[in-house]
FIZA-450927 format. One record per residue (C-alpha): residue in one letter; z, y, x. Coordinates in steps of 0.2 Angstrom, whole numbers, padded with zeros to 4 digits, always signed. Each point is the difference from the previous one (the first is absolute). Layout:
aZYX...
***
This chain:
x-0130-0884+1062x+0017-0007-0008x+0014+0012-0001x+0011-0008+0014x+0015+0004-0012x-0009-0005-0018x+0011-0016-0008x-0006-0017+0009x-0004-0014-0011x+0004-0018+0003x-0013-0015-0006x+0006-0014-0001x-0013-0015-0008x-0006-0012+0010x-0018+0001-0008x-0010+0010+0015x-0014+0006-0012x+0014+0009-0011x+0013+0008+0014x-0015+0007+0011x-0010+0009-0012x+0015+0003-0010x+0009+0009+0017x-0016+0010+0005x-0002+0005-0021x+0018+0009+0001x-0003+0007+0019x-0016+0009-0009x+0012+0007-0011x+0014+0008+0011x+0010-0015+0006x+0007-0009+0012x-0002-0018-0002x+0008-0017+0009x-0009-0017-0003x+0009-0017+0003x-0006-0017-0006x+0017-0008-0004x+0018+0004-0006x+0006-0004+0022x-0013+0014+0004x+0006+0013-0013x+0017-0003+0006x-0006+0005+0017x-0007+0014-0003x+0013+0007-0012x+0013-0003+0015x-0011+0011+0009x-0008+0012-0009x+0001+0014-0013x-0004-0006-0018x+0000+0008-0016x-0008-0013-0012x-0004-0018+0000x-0014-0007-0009x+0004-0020+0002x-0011-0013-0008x+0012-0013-0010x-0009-0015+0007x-0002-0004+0016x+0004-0015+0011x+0015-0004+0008x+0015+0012-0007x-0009+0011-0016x+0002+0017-0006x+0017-0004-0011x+0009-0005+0015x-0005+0014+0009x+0001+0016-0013x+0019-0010-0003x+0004+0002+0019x-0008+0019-0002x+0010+0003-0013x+0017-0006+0006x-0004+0009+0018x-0002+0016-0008x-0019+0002+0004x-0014+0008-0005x-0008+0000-0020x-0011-0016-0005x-0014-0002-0007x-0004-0015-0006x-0018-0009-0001x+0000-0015-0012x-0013-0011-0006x-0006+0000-0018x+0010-0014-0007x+0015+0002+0010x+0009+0010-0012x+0019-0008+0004x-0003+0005+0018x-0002+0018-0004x+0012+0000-0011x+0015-0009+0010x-0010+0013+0014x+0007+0016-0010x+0017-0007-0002x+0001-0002+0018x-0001+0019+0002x-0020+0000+0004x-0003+0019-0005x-0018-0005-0010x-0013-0015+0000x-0020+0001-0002x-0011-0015-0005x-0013-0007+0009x-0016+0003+0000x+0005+0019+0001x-0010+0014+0001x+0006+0012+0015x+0001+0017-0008x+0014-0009-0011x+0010-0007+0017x-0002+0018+0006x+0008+0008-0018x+0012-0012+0001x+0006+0002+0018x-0001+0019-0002x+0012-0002-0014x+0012-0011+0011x+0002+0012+0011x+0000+0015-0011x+0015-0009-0009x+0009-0006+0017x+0019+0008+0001x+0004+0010+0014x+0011-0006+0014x+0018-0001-0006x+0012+0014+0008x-0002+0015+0007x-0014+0010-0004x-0016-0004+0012x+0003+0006+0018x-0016+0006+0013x-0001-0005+0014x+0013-0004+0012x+0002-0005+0021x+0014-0011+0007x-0002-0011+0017x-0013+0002+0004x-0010+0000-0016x-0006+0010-0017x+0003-0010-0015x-0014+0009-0013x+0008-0008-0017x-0017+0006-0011x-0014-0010+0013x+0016-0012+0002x-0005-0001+0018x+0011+0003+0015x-0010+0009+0017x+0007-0004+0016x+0001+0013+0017x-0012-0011+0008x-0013+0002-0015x+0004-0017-0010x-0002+0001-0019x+0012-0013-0008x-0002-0007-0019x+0015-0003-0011x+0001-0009-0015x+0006+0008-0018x+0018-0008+0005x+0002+0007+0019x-0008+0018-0006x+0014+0000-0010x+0014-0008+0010x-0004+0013+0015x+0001+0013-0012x+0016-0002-0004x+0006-0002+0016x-0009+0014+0007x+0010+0009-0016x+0017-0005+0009x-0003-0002+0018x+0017-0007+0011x+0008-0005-0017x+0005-0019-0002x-0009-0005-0016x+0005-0016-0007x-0012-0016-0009x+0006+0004-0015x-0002+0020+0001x-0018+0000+0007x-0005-0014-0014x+0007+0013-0012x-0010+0013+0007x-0016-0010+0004x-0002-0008-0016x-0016+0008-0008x-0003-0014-0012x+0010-0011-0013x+0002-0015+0014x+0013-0013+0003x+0001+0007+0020x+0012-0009+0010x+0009+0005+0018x-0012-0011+0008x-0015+0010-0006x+0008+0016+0009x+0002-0008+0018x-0018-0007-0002x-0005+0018-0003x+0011+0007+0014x-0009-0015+0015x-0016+0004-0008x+0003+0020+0003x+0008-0004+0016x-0015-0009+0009x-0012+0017-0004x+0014+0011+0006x+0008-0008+0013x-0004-0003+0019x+0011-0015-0002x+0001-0007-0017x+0013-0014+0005x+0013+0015+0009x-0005+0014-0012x+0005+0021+0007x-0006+0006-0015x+0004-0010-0014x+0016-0008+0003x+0013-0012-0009x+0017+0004-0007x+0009-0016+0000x+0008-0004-0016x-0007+0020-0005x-0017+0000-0001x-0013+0009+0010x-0002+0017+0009x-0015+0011+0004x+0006+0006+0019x-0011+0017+0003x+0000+0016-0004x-0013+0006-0014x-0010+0015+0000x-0013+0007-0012x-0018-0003+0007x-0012+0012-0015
***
């Protein structure tokens, strides 16, 4: 059985006979692994769940692997690693000065995807900050930053992405404080990425429907007009 809090993997090809085996090849060696046929689908998962590493196939119908590392890249997301066809060596370099963290050529061998992916994650930098905190309850609900998982009274597990991990954390770290855009894009920023305002609100409506009873009238999670935003609840170690 996996270990629930082992790094998850994301696959993202849209060739069924390479993500399947390749997902059940990496859950046979510790991790946790996501599948999704398309750039749309990846993006649904990585609003929802917990990834540490993407392996995304350049080629694929509709919007292709450069498109999307860019977005990852420029959203502050999780390390890429690339999958490129044998010819399509200006794709894997324009790939790398995008900010994809490594590529692999197909047809690979998996041991060599495994090595590689190890490494990634060996090599990924630690949250920017303050020093890693356990886990902590507020509202309602334990935010446990190393499974990046928030458990609810009522029994619920939650996943958070990379982005909202890290944009809780922060809050959690200065709870009733007004913290503005511009001080949590400072503070959030784990990755050389053009981040905008923008990115931080989408982050802040994306946490706000997992925590929230009422995403559009927010308790817990509230607006500052013209300040920023504001963690309202009191935070208390939870072991």
């Amino acid at each position: 059985m996996t270990d629930p809090i082992a790094p998850q993997i994301l696959i993202v090809d849209d060739a069924r006979d390479i993500r399947e085996p390749l997902g059940q090849y990496l859950r046979k060696h510790g991790f946790r692994t996501r599948l999704a046929a398309h750039a749309a689908e990846a993006r649904e998962v990585l609003a929802e769940a917990a990834i540490h590493l993407v392996v995304l196939d350049i080629m694929m119908p509709g919007e292709d692997g450069l498109s999307l590392c860019r977005w990852l890249v420029a959203h502050n997301g999780p390390p890429v690693l690339l999958l490129t066809a044998m010819a399509d060596e200006t794709d894997r370099i324009v790939g790398l000065e995008l900010g994809a963290d490594d590529y692999l050529v197909k047809p690979f061998n998996p041991r060599e995807l495994l090595a590689r992916a190890r490494a990634i994650l060996r090599r990924a930098p630690p949250e920017p900050g303050r020093p890693p905190r356990g886990r902590r309850a507020f509202a309602g609900w334990v935010h446990d930053p190393d499974a990046m998982t928030l458990s609810g009274t009522d029994g619920r597990t939650v996943d958070l992405t990379t982005a909202e991990n890290r944009l809780l954390g922060i809050l959690l770290d200065q709870p009733r404080a007004v913290l503005s855009r511009t001080t949590l894009l400072d503070l959030a920023a784990g990755r050389e990425a053009k981040a905008y305002d923008r990115a931080i609100d989408n982050q802040i409506s994306r946490l706000r429907r997992k925590i929230e009873t009422n995403p559009k009238n927010p308790r817990i999670l509230v607006t500052e007009w013209g300040g920023g935003y504001r963690l309202v609840a009191d935070v208390t170690d939870a072991g």
